[in-house]
BAGU-614722 format. One record per residue (C-alpha): residue number from 1; residue in one letter; x, y, z. Coordinates in steps of 0.5 Angstrom, whole numbers, plus 500, padded with zeros to 3 digits. Each point is the difference from the previous one (the first is absolute). Example, Ala and Ser with C-alpha at 12.3 -4.5 7.8 and 13.67 -1.06 7.14 Angstrom:
<pts>
   pos   code   east   north    up
     1      A    525     491   516
     2      S    502     507   498
</pts>
This chain:
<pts>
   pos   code   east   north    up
     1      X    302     239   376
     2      X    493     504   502
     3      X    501     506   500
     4      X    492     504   502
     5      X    498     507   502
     6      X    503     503   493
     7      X    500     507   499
     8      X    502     503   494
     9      X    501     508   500
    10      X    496     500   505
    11      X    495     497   497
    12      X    497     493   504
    13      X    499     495   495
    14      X    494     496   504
    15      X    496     507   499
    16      X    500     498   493
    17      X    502     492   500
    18      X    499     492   504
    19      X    504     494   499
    20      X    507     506   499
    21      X    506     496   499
    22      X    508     502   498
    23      X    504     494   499
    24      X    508     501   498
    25      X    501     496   494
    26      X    508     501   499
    27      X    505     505   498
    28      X    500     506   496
    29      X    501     501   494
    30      X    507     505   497
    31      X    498     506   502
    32      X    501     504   506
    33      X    501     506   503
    34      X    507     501   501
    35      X    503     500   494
    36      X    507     504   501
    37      X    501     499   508
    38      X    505     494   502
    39      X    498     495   505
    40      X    493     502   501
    41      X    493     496   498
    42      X    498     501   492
    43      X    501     496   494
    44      X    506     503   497
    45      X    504     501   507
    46      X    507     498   500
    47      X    501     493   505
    48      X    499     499   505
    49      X    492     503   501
    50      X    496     499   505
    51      X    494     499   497
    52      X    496     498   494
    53      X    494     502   498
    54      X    493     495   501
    55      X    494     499   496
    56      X    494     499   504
    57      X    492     499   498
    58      X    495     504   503
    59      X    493     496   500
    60      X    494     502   501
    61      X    492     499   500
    62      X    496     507   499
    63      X    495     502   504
    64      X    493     501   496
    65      X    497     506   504
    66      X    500     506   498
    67      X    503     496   493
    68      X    506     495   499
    69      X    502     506   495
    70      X    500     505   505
    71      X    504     496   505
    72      X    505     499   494
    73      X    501     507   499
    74      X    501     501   507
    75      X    506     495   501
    76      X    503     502   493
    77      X    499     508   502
    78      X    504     498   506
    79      X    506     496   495
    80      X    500     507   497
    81      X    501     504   505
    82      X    507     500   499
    83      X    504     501   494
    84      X    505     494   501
    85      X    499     496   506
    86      X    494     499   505
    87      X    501     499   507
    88      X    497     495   503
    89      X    498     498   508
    90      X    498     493   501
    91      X    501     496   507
    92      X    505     496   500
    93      X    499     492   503
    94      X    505     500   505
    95      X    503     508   499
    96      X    493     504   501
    97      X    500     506   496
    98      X    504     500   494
    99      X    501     504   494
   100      X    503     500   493
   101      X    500     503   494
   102      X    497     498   494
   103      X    499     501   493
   104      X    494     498   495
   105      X    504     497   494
   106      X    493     500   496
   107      X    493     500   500
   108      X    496     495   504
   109      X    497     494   497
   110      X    494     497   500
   111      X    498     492   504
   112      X    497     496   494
   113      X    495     497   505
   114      X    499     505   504
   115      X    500     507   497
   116      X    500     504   507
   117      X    507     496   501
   118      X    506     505   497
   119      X    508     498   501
   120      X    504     506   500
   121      X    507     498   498
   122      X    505     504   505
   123      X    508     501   501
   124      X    503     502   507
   125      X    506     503   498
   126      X    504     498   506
   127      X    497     494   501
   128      X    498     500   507
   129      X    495     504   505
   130      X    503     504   506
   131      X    496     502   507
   132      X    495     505   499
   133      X    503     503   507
   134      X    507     503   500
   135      X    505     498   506
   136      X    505     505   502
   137      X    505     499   505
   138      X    505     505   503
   139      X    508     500   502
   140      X    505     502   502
   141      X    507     500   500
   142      X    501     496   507
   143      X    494     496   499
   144      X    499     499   492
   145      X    493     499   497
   146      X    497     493   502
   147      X    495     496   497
   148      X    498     494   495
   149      X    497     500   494
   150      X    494     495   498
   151      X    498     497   494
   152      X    505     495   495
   153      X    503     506   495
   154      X    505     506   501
   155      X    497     507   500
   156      X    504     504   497
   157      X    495     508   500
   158      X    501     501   507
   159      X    502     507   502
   160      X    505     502   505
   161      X    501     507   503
   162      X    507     502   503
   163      X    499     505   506
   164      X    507     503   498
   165      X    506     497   496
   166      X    503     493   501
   167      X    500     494   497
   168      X    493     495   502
   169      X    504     492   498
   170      X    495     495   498
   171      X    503     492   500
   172      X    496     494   498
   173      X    501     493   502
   174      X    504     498   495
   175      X    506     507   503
   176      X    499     504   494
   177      X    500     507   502
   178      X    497     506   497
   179      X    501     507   503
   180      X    496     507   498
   181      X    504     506   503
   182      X    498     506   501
   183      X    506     505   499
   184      X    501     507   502
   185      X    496     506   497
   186      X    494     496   500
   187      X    494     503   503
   188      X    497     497   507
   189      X    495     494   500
   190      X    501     498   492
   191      X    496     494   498
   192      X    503     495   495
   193      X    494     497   496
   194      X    503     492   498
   195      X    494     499   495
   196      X    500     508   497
   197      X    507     500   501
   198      X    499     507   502
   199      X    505     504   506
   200      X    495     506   502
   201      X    501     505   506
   202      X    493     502   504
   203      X    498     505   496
   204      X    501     496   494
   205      X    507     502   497
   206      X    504     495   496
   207      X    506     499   504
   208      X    502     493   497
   209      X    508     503   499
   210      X    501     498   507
   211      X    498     493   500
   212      X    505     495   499
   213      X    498     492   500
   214      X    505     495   499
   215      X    495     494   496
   216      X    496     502   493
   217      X    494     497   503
   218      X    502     506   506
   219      X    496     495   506
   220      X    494     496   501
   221      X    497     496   506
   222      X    500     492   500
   223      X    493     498   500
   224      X    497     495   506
   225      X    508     502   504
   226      X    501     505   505
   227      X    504     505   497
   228      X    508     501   502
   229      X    501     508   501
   230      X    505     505   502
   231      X    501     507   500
   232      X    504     506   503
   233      X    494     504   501
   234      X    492     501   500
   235      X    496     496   495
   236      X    493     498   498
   237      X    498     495   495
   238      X    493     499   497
   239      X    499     494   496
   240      X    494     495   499
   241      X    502     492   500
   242      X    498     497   493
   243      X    497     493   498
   244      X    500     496   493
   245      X    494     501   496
</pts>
C-alpha cells in the first residue's frame, strides 16, 4: 500500500527527497525484541505470538539542492537519532496518521542507474503501523467501557487505569476471558501498561504486587471488533488501533 507524508524522527523526507516509496517485501527475520516474555511478539517468544516482525524497503530519490550529499546526511542523521528503533509517522491510505517503530538494519544502498536513488533496508519489530492518535474510553461499574477497535490486528500495548481496586473482564469473540485485578492496598487510580507491563501509581510507585491477571498474555483488544468489557468499578483504556504493515 501507499503510504505518503513520511516522517522520520521528526524529520520530513520530502525536504530532502521526491519519488519516496516503503514497500513491505515479507517477514523478519529470527530476531525480536521479546526474548523471555510468553505470549508476546519477538522471535524467541514462546506460542502463541501475536505478531512477527516485517522487513520493508525505503526508496528514495534525493534531491540535488543544496546537494544529494547533504540530503542523504540529513535522513541518514534522523535513522541515527536513535540508539535502536526510529519512530517513523506516515499517512496511512485509509487509516490517516500512523506511526511504527523502525530499525535501520544497515547502511542505505546506492541505485546503479541512478545515483540519487538509495533503498534503505528497514524492519518493523511488531510488523504493523498503529494510529498516531491515542483513543481513551471511560467506564464504570454499571456502564462498563464501550467501544470498538478498527485495523485488522489485535493491540496489545494498551493502558488501563483502575479508579480503586476490582477487577476490569475483557472477553473476545471466541468466550476467552482475561481478568486483571486490583487487590487491596494498591494506591488509587493505578495504570497497568499491557505493552511495558508496568503496574504504576500517579506518582509512579510500582504497585505490580496487587495485580492478579488470569491469562499469560494478562489482555488485549481484538482489531476491527467492539470490545467486550465488564468491571466493578471505574476505568479507563487508552489504545491505538493497528494495522499490518
Amino acid at each position: 500500500m501507499a503510504l505518503t507524508a513520511i516522517v522520520v524522527e521528526g524529520v520530513t523526507l520530502t525536504d530532502n527527497a521526491r519519488n519516496i516509496k516503503l514497500v513491505n517485501y515479507g517477514q523478519g527475520n529470527k530476531r525480536g525484541r521479546n526474548r523471555v516474555i510468553p505470549h508476546r511478539d519477538g522471535a524467541y517468544s514462546p506460542n502463541p505470538k501475536w505478531f512477527a516482525a516485517t522487513n520493508l524497503v525505503l526508496e528514495v530519490m534525493l534531491k540535488t539542492v543544496p546537494s544529494p550529499e547533504e540530503n542523504l546526511s540529513d535522513i541518514m542523521a534522523a535513522f541515527n537519532k536513535a540508539y535502536t528503533t526510529s519512530t517513523i509517522v506516515a499517512t496511512h491510505p485509509f487509516a490517516g496518521s500512523v506511526t511504527a517503530e523502525m530499525e535501520l538494519l544497515r547502511p542505505p544502498v546506492q541505485g546503479q542507474n541512478n545515483p540519487n536513488i538509495y533503498t534503505f533496508p528497514l524492519r518493523n519489530p511488531k510488523g504493523s503501523w498503529q494510529l498516531a492518535t491515542a483513543t481513551t474510553t471511560t467506564g464504570n461499574s454499571g456502564t462498563p467501557a464501550a467501544f470498538t477497535t478498527v485495523g485488522d490486528v489485535p493491540v496489545d500495548d494498551f493502558s488501563l487505569r483502575f479508579g480503586t481496586t476490582g477487577t476490569v473482564t475483557h472477553t473476545d469473540s471466541a468466550g476467552v476471558a482475561a481478568a486483571l485485578t486490583l487487590t487491596a492496598g494498591a494506591s488509587t487510580g493505578v495504570t497497568v501498561d499491557m505493552g511495558n507491563r508496568t503496574v504504576l501509581s500517579t506518582t509512579g510507585g510500582n504497585q505490580d504486587a496487587f495485580l492478579t491477571v488470569t491469562q499469560p498474555y494478562w489482555m488485549r483488544l481484538e482489531s476491527g471488533s467492539t470490545q467486550g468489557i465488564t468491571a466493578t468499578m471505574n476505568h479507563t483504556f487508552t489504545w491505538r488501533s493497528r494495522w499490518a504493515v
